[in-house]
N, C-alpha and C positions, 0 to 999 in steps of 0.2 A: 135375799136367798144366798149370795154369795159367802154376807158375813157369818150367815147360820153355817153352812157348810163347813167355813175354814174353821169355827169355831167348836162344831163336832170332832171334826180332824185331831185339830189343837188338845183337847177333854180326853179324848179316847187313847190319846199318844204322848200324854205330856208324862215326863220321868218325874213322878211325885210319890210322895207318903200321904197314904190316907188308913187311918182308923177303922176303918167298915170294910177295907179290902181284905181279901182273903191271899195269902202268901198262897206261891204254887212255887214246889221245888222241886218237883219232880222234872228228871231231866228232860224227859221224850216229852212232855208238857209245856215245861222252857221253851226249847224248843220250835216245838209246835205255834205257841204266843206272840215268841220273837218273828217268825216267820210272816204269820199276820201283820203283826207293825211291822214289818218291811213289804207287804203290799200296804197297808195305810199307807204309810209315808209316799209309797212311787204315783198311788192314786191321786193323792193331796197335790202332791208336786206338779202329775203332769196337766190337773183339771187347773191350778194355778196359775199356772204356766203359760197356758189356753188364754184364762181369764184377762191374765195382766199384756197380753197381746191383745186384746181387744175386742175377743169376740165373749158372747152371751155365755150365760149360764151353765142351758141346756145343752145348747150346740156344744161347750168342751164337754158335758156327760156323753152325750151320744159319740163325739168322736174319740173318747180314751172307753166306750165300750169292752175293749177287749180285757184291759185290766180292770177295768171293775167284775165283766163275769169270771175272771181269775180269781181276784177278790172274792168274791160270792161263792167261788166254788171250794177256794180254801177254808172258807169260814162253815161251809157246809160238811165238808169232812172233818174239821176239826171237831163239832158237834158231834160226830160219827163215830168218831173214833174214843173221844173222853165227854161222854152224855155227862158225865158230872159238871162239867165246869156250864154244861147250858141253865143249868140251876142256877149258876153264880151270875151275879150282878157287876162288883168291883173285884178282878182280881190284881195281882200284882207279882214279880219275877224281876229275877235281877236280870240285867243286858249281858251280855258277853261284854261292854264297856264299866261295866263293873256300877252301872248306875239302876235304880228300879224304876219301873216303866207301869203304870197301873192303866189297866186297859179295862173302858164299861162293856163288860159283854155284853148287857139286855142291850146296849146301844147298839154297838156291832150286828146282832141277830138282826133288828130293827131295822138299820142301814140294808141288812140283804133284801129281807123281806119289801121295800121298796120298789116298786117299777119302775125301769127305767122309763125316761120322758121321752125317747124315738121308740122305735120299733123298725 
Protein backbone atom coordinates (compact mmCIF):
# COMPACT_ATOMS: atom_id res chain seq x y z
CA UNK A 1 0.00 0.00 0.00
CA UNK A 2 2.70 2.26 0.75
CA UNK A 3 4.41 1.83 -2.66
CA UNK A 4 0.77 2.50 -4.37
CA UNK A 5 0.54 5.68 -2.47
CA UNK A 6 4.10 7.17 -3.11
CA UNK A 7 3.46 6.03 -6.54
CA UNK A 8 0.01 8.00 -6.92
CA UNK A 9 1.71 10.98 -5.46
CA UNK A 10 4.83 10.50 -7.92
CA UNK A 11 1.83 10.14 -11.30
CA UNK A 12 -0.18 13.00 -10.20
CA UNK A 13 2.79 15.46 -9.57
CA UNK A 14 5.43 14.46 -11.77
CA UNK A 15 6.52 17.77 -14.15
CA UNK A 16 5.97 15.70 -17.68
CA UNK A 17 4.55 16.11 -21.35
CA UNK A 18 1.94 14.05 -22.09
CA UNK A 19 -0.17 14.03 -25.54
CA UNK A 20 -3.84 13.59 -23.94
CA UNK A 21 -3.38 16.38 -21.44
CA UNK A 22 -5.26 19.34 -21.88
CA UNK A 23 -3.00 22.75 -21.46
CA UNK A 24 -4.83 25.19 -18.82
CA UNK A 25 -3.48 28.87 -19.14
CA UNK A 26 -5.65 30.50 -17.63
CA UNK A 27 -4.14 32.33 -14.96
CA UNK A 28 -6.66 32.11 -11.78
CA UNK A 29 -6.72 28.27 -13.00
CA UNK A 30 -2.74 28.17 -12.92
CA UNK A 31 -3.04 29.04 -10.01
CA UNK A 32 -5.62 27.41 -8.62
CA UNK A 33 -3.48 23.77 -9.86
CA UNK A 34 -0.35 24.96 -8.52
CA UNK A 35 -1.86 25.50 -5.26
CA UNK A 36 -3.02 21.74 -5.23
CA UNK A 37 0.43 20.33 -6.06
CA UNK A 38 1.59 22.30 -3.30
CA UNK A 39 -0.76 20.44 -0.87
CA UNK A 40 0.14 16.98 -2.94
CA UNK A 41 3.55 17.59 -2.38
CA UNK A 42 3.10 18.70 1.83
CA UNK A 43 0.67 15.45 2.09
CA UNK A 44 3.18 13.14 0.28
CA UNK A 45 6.13 14.57 2.21
CA UNK A 46 4.68 14.55 5.72
CA UNK A 47 2.69 10.76 5.27
CA UNK A 48 6.60 9.83 4.15
CA UNK A 49 8.08 11.21 6.46
CA UNK A 50 5.68 9.21 9.11
CA UNK A 51 6.49 6.12 7.01
CA UNK A 52 10.22 6.26 6.85
CA UNK A 53 10.20 6.81 10.79
CA UNK A 54 8.69 3.65 11.20
CA UNK A 55 5.35 3.75 11.84
CA UNK A 56 2.35 2.11 9.63
CA UNK A 57 0.53 3.08 6.73
CA UNK A 58 -2.64 4.15 8.29
CA UNK A 59 -1.52 5.53 11.47
CA UNK A 60 0.70 8.39 9.35
CA UNK A 61 -3.08 8.94 7.21
CA UNK A 62 -4.81 9.35 10.27
CA UNK A 63 -2.10 11.43 11.95
CA UNK A 64 -1.42 14.06 8.88
CA UNK A 65 -5.46 14.09 8.96
CA UNK A 66 -5.58 17.74 9.02
CA UNK A 67 -3.73 18.14 5.65
CA UNK A 68 -5.36 15.78 3.96
CA UNK A 69 -9.13 17.37 4.90
CA UNK A 70 -7.15 20.75 3.68
CA UNK A 71 -6.29 18.74 0.72
CA UNK A 72 -9.84 17.46 0.17
CA UNK A 73 -11.37 20.69 0.90
CA UNK A 74 -9.01 22.54 -1.68
CA UNK A 75 -9.84 20.05 -4.32
CA UNK A 76 -13.55 20.47 -3.45
CA UNK A 77 -13.60 24.09 -4.18
CA UNK A 78 -11.38 23.91 -7.02
CA UNK A 79 -14.32 21.82 -8.55
CA UNK A 80 -16.65 24.69 -7.32
CA UNK A 81 -15.27 27.09 -8.68
CA UNK A 82 -13.96 25.82 -12.59
CA UNK A 83 -16.70 22.66 -13.05
CA UNK A 84 -14.83 22.47 -16.22
CA UNK A 85 -11.67 21.25 -15.40
CA UNK A 86 -13.90 18.19 -13.17
CA UNK A 87 -14.59 17.04 -16.88
CA UNK A 88 -10.85 16.92 -17.52
CA UNK A 89 -8.92 13.82 -16.88
CA UNK A 90 -4.94 14.98 -17.71
CA UNK A 91 -4.36 18.44 -17.35
CA UNK A 92 -1.31 20.34 -17.61
CA UNK A 93 0.11 24.24 -16.54
CA UNK A 94 3.37 25.51 -16.39
CA UNK A 95 4.90 26.08 -12.49
CA UNK A 96 5.99 29.48 -11.58
CA UNK A 97 9.55 27.43 -11.95
CA UNK A 98 9.07 27.68 -15.47
CA UNK A 99 8.65 23.75 -15.74
CA UNK A 100 4.97 21.77 -16.74
CA UNK A 101 3.55 19.95 -14.10
CA UNK A 102 0.54 17.62 -15.56
CA UNK A 103 -1.81 16.67 -12.84
CA UNK A 104 -4.78 13.33 -13.27
CA UNK A 105 -7.67 15.01 -11.97
CA UNK A 106 -10.08 11.92 -12.20
CA UNK A 107 -7.14 10.74 -9.83
CA UNK A 108 -7.19 13.55 -7.64
CA UNK A 109 -11.30 13.71 -7.36
CA UNK A 110 -10.77 9.92 -6.51
CA UNK A 111 -8.16 10.33 -3.85
CA UNK A 112 -10.97 12.69 -2.13
CA UNK A 113 -13.59 10.74 -2.66
CA UNK A 114 -11.71 8.15 -0.37
CA UNK A 115 -12.43 7.54 3.33
CA UNK A 116 -10.15 7.99 5.60
CA UNK A 117 -9.03 4.73 7.54
CA UNK A 118 -9.57 6.33 11.36
CA UNK A 119 -12.32 8.23 12.16
Amino acid sequence: MRYLVTLILFVMGSPVWSAASVDITDPSQTAALAAIQHKIDNVSSAVMACIDSGQDHPSCLCQNQPLIADFNASVTALFKAYPNLAKQDLVQFKAENGLWVTQSLSTIQQQVRTPPPCH
